[in-house]
NUPAVEX-962539 format. One record per residue (C-alpha): x, y, z; chain; residue in one letter. Coordinates in steps of 0.05 Angstrom, whole numbers. Example, Ala and Ser with C-alpha at 12.3 -4.5 7.8 and 13.67 -1.06 7.14 Angstrom:
BEGIN
- east, north, up, chain, res
- 246, -90, 156, A, A;
- 273, -21, 143, A, S;
# end
This chain:
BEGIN
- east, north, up, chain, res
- 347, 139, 226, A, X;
- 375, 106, 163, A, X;
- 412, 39, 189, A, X;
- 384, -30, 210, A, X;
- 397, -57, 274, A, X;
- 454, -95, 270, A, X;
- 417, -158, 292, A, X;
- 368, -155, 237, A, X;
- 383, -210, 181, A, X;
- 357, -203, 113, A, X;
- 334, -273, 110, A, X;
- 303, -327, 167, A, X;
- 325, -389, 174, A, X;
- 247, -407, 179, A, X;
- 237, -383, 118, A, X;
- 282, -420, 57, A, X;
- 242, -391, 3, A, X;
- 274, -328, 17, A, X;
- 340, -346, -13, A, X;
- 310, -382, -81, A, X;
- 350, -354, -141, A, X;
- 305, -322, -198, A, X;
- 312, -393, -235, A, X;
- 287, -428, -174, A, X;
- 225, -380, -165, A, X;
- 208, -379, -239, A, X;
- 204, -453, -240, A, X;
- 157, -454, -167, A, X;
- 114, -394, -197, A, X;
- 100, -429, -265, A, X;
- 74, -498, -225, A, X;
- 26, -464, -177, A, X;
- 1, -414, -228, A, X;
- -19, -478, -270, A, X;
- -41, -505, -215, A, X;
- -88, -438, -195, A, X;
- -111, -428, -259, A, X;
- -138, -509, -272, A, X;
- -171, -500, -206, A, X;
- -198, -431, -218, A, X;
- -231, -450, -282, A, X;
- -258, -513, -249, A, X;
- -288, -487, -201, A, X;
- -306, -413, -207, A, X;
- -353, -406, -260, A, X;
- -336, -323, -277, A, X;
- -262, -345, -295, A, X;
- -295, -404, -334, A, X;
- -336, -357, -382, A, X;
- -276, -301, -377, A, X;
- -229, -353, -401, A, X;
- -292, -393, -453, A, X;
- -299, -323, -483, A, X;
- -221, -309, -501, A, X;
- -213, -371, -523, A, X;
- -161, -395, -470, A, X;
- -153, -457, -440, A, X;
- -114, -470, -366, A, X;
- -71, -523, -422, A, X;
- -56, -468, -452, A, X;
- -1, -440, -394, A, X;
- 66, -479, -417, A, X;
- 106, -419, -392, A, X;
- 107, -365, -358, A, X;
- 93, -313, -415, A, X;
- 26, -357, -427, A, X;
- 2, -313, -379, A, X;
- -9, -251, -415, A, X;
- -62, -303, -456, A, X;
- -104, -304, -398, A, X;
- -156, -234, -382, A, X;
- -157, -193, -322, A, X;
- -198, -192, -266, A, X;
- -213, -131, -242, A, X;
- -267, -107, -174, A, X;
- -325, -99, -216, A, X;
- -326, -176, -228, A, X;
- -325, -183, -153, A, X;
- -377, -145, -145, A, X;
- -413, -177, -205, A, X;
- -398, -242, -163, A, X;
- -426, -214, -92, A, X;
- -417, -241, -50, A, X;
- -390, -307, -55, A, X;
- -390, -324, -122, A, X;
- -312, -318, -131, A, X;
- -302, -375, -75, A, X;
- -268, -445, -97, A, X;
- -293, -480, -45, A, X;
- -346, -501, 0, A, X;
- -379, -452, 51, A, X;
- -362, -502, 105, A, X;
- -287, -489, 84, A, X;
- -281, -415, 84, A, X;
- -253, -393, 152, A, X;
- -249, -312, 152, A, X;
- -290, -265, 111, A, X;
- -267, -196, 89, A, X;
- -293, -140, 58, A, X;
- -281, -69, 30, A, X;
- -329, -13, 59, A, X;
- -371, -15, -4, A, X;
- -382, 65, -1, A, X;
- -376, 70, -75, A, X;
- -414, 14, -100, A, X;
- -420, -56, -79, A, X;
- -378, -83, -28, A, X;
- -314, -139, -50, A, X;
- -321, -195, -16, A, X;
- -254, -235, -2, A, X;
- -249, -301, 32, A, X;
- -194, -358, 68, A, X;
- -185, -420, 86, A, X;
- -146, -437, 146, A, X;
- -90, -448, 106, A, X;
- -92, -390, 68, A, X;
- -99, -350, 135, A, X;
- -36, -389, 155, A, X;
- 5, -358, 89, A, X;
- -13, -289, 97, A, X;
- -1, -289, 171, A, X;
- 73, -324, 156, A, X;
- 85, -264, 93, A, X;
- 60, -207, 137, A, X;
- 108, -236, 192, A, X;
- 157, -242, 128, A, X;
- 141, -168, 121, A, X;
- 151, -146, 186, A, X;
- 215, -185, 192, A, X;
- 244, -141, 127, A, X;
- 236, -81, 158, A, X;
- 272, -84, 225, A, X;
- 215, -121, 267, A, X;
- 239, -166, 330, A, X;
- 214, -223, 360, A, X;
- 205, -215, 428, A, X;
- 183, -133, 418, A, X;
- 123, -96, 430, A, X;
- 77, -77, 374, A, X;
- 30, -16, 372, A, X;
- -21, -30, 314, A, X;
- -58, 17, 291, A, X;
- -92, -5, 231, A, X;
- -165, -8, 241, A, X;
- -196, -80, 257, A, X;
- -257, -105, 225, A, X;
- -275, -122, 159, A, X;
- -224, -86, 131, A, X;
- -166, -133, 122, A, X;
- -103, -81, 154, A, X;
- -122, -95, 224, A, X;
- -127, -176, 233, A, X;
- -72, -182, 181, A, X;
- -16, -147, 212, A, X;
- -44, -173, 282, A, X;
- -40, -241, 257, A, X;
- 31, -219, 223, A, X;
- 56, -201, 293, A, X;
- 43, -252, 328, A, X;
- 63, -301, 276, A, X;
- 134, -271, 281, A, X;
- 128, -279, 359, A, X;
- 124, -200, 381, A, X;
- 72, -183, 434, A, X;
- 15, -142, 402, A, X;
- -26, -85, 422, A, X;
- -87, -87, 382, A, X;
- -113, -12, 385, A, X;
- -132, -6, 320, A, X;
- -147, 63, 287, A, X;
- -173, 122, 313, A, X;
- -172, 160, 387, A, X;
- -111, 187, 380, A, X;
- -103, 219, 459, A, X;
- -107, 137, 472, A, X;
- -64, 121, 421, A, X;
- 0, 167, 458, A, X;
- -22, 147, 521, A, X;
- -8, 75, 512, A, X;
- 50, 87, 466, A, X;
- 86, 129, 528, A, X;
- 59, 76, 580, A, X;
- 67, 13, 543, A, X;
- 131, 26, 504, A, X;
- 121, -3, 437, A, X;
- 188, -20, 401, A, X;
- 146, -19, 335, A, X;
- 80, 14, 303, A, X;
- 39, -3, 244, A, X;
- -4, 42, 217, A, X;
- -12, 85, 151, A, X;
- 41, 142, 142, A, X;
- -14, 203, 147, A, X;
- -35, 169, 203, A, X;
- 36, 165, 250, A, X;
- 44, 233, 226, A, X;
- -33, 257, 264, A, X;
- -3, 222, 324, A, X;
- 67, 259, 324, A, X;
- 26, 320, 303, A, X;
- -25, 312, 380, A, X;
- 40, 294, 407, A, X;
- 77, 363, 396, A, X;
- 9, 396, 412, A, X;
- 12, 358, 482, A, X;
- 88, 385, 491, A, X;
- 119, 304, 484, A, X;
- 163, 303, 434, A, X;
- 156, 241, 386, A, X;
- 229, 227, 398, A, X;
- 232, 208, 455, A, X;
- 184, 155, 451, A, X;
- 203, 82, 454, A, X;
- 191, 76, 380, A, X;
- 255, 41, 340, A, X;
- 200, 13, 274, A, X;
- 146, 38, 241, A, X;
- 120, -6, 181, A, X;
- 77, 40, 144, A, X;
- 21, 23, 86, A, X;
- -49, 26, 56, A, X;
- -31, 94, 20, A, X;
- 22, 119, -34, A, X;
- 62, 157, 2, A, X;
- 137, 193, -15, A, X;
- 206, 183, 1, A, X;
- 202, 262, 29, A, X;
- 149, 235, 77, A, X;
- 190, 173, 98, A, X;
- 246, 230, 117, A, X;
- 198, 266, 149, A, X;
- 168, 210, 191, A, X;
- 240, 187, 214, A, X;
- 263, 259, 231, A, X;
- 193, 262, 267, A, X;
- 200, 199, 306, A, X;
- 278, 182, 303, A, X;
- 258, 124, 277, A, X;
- 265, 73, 225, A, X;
- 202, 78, 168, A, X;
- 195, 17, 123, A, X;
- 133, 13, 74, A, X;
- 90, -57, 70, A, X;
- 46, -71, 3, A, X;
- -25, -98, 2, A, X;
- -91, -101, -17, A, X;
- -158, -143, 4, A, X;
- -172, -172, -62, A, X;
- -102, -207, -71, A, X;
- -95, -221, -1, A, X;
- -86, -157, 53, A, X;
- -22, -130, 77, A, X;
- 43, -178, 68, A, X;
- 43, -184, -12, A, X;
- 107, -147, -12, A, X;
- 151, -111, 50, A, X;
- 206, -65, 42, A, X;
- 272, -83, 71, A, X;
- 305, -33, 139, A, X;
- 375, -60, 108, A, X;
- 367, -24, 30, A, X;
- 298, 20, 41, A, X;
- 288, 16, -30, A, X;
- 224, -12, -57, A, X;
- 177, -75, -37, A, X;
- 199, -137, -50, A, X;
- 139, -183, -82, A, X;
- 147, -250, -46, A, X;
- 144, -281, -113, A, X;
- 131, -350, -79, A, X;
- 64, -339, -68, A, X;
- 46, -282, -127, A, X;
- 66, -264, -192, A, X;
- 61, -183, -216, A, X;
- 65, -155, -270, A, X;
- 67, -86, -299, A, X;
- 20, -66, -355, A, X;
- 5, 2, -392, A, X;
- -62, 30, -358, A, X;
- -86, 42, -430, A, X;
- -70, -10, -469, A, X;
- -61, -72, -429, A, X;
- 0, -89, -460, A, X;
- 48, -122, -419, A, X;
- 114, -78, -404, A, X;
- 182, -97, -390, A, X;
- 220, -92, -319, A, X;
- 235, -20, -302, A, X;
- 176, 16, -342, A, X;
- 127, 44, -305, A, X;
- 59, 24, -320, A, X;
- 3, -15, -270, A, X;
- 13, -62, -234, A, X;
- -22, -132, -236, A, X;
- -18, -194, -187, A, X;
- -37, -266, -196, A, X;
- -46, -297, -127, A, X;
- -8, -365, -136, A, X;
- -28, -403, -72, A, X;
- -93, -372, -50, A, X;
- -151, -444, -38, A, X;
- -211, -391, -18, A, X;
- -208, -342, -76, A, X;
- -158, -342, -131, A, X;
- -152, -285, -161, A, X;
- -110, -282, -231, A, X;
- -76, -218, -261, A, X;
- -130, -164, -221, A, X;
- -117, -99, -232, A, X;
- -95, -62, -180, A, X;
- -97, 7, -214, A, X;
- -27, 25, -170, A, X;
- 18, 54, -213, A, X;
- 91, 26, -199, A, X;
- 150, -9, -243, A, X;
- 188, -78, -224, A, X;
- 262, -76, -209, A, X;
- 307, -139, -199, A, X;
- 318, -157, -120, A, X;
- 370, -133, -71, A, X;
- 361, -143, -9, A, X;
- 327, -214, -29, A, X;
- 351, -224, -105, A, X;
- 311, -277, -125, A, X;
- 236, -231, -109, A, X;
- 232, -170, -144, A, X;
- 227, -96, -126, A, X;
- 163, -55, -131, A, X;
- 181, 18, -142, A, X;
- 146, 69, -88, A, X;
- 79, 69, -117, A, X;
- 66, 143, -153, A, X;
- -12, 137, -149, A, X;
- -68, 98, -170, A, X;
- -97, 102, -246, A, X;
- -162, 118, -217, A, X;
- -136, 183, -170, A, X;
- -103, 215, -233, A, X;
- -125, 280, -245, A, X;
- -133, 310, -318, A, X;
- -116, 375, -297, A, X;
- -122, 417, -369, A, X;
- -87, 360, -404, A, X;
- -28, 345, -357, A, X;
- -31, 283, -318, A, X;
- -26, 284, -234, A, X;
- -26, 254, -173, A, X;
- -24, 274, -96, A, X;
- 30, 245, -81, A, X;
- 73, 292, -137, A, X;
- 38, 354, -94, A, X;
- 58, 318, -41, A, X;
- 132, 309, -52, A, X;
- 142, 378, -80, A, X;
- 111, 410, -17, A, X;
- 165, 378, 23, A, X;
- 212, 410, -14, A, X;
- 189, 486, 14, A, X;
- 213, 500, 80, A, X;
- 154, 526, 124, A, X;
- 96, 483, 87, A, X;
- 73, 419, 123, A, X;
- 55, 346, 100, A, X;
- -16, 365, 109, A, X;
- -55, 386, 43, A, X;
- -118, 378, 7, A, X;
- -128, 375, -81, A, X;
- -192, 415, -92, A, X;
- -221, 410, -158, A, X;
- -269, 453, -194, A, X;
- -302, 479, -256, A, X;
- -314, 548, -258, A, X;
- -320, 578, -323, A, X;
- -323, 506, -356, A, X;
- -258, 510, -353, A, X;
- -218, 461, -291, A, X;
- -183, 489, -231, A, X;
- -138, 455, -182, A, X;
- -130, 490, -115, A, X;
- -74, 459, -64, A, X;
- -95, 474, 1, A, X;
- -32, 459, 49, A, X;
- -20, 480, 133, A, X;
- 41, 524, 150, A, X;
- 83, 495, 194, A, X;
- 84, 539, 265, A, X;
- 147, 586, 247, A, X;
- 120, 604, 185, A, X;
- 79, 656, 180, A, X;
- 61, 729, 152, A, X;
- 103, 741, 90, A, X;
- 145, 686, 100, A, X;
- 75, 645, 79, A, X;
- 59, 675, 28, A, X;
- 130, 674, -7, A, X;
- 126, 583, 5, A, X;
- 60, 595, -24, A, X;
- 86, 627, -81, A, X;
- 146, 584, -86, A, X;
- 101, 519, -80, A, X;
- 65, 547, -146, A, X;
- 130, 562, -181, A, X;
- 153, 486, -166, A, X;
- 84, 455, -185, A, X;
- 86, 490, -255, A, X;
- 164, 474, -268, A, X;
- 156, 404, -239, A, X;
- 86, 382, -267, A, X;
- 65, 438, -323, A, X;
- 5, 457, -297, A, X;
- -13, 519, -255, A, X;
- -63, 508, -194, A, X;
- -81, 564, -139, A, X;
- -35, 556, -77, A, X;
- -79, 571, -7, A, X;
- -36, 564, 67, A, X;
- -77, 562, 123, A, X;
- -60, 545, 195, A, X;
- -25, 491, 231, A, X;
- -88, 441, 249, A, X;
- -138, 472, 203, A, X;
- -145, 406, 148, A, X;
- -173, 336, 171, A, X;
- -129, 296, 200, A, X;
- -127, 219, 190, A, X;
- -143, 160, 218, A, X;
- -128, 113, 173, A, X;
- -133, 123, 98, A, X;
- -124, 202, 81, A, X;
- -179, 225, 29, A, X;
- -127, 273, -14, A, X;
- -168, 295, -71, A, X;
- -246, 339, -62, A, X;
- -270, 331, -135, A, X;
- -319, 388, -129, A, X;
- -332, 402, -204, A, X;
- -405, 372, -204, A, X;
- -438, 412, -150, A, X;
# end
């Protein structure tokens, strides 16, 4: 599907900061982020020595530029500031606590107020809004619940836009079809690898995805491609919108994707302020280079957090479908995935939309790396879809190969195994098996 339902407006009436010119937002974003900043150096005593040790001052912000002045904050200082050292305000005040799985270090540990649980609920609804989302439907979601912020936030999102939710959260996929054929969702929200494991089981049970009740899905958590958003719709006959987020800056609803243009995120620029630096250098970079992207949370009581790094790799674009917030490009990967693969610079998701360009080879693949010979290999290991087979499998393979040299300069080993051979998700998709130390 590539229209909008006629009904859906790009703007609610509810919701007036939607239709702020780029004047109008400047001028809001530069009085809150003074605000944020006085507060956060009153109160939290890392972005007091941070901002002691560079020699800035919150006076210091007279415009919006003044920014750059100020250092990053990155996850290591949350971690440094387990668990509740980042926190503004009293204990007694803090109404939700979130946190990342900690499985490679330390867990982050994120915090809100009631009213800050009131803003992300009204920008996830925002979100959800953008990209096609009724009130009145039915909405299957499918993030997991927990500690991890993707399940509570878009539940809270939902309801806050006045659907009817049904909170399965991630995982047991036979139940997830079940209720999606008895309880006809209008909309689902999960990650992209995700919705394509359930339309995967589904074929495998003889339903096709098609014919569910399915009109939405809002898809995040993961880069993921435009071939994969064409793939999802063709899947599902459905519209597939994209929804930006992350824990530390708030959880999903920073920035949703409109089902009226489909092209890029819009940052509600109300409530945060990005920017996009070079991964290397820090070094602020204009609108339309591509670079990492940074956000300054500009309303956030529990646990401001100014210019983190996000390590996404995106660029800024003006508005379209709301002019006065701009556009996050698709994001390409994170700095941290990249893969130094003999001196050319990677990511999945440029496997991933060059696979989808070879007729017979799935969405499903793994990046192995290893280190024979001191020297570093990159196998692609990637499903056949079920009519490709036999020689026909080998020549994708070998096509695959061809394209992944031309398109990235850098040769890898091609291996196509079966239809349901490689993990499937259920919620984040690990892409990339750095083997080279075992």
């Amino acid at each position: 599907m590539t229209t909008a339902p006629a009904s859906t407006p790009a703007t609610s009436p509810s919701d007036p900061e939607l239709t702020m010119s780029r004047d109008q937002i400047e001028a809001l974003q530069l009085e809150r982020l003074r605000s944020t900043i006085a507060r956060a150096y009153a109160r939290v005593p890392l972005y007091r020595e941070k901002y002691d040790a560079a020699g800035v001052h919150p006076d210091d912000l007279r415009e919006l530029s003044d920014l750059a002045k100020f250092p990053f904050t990155d996850k290591e200082d949350l971690r440094r500031s387990y668990p509740f050292g980042m926190f503004a305000v009293p204990q007694q005040e803090v109404a939700r606590i979130h946190a990342s799985s900690g499985t490679t270090g330390r867990a982050t540990v994120v915090g809100y107020t009631r009213q800050d649980l009131d803003d992300w609920a009204k920008l996830g609804a925002r979100c959800l809004h953008a990209s096609g989302v009724q009130p009145g439907w039915k909405v299957h979601n499918a993030y997991g619940y927990g500690l991890f912020t993707g399940g509570l936030g878009a539940h809270d999102a939902a309801e806050h836009l006045g659907t009817t939710v049904i909170p399965m959260s991630g995982g047991q996929t036979d139940k997830q079809i079940t209720l999606i054929r008895d309880f006809a969702p209008d909309a689902i929200l999960c990650t992209p690898t995700y919705l394509l494991t359930i339309g995967d089981a589904m074929r495998r049970q003889g339903i096709d995805p098609r014919t569910t009740s399915l009109k939405v899905g809002v898809l995040g958590a993961e880069p993921w491609t435009e071939e994969m958003r064409t793939e999802l719709e063709e899947m599902f006959d459905i519209d597939a919108c994209d929804i930006y987020g992350l824990s530390e800056v708030m959880g999903p609803g920073v920035a949703g994707e409109s089902i009226l243009t489909k092209d890029g995120n819009h940052v509600w620029e109300d409530h945060f302020r990005p920017e996009i630096i070079d991964p290397f250098d820090a070094g602020v970079l204009a609108d339309g280079e591509p670079g990492e992207l940074v956000l300054t949370a500009l309303t956030k009581q529990a646990l401001p957090i100014i210019r983190y790094r996000t390590h996404d790799l995106s660029t800024l674009h003006p508005g379209s479908a709301y002019p006065g917030h701009r556009r996050m490009g698709r994001i390409s990967g994170r700095s941290d995935d990249m893969i130094i693969l003999r001196g050319v610079n990677l990511f999945p998701t440029q496997i991933e939309e060059i696979a989808l360009t070879v007729d017979g080879l799935s969405p499903h693949f793994q990046l192995e790396l290893t280190r024979p010979d001191r020297m570093d290999q990159l196998a692609v290991r990637i499903e056949r879809r079920e009519e490709c087979s036999g020689e026909r499998a080998r020549e994708a393979a070998a096509e695959l190969g061809a394209r992944i040299k031309k398109g990235i300069g850098s040769s890898c080993r091609i291996e196509v195994v079966d239809p349901g051979v490689l993990p499937r998700s259920v919620g984040k998709l690990k892409r990339i098996h750095d083997l080279r130390g075992l």
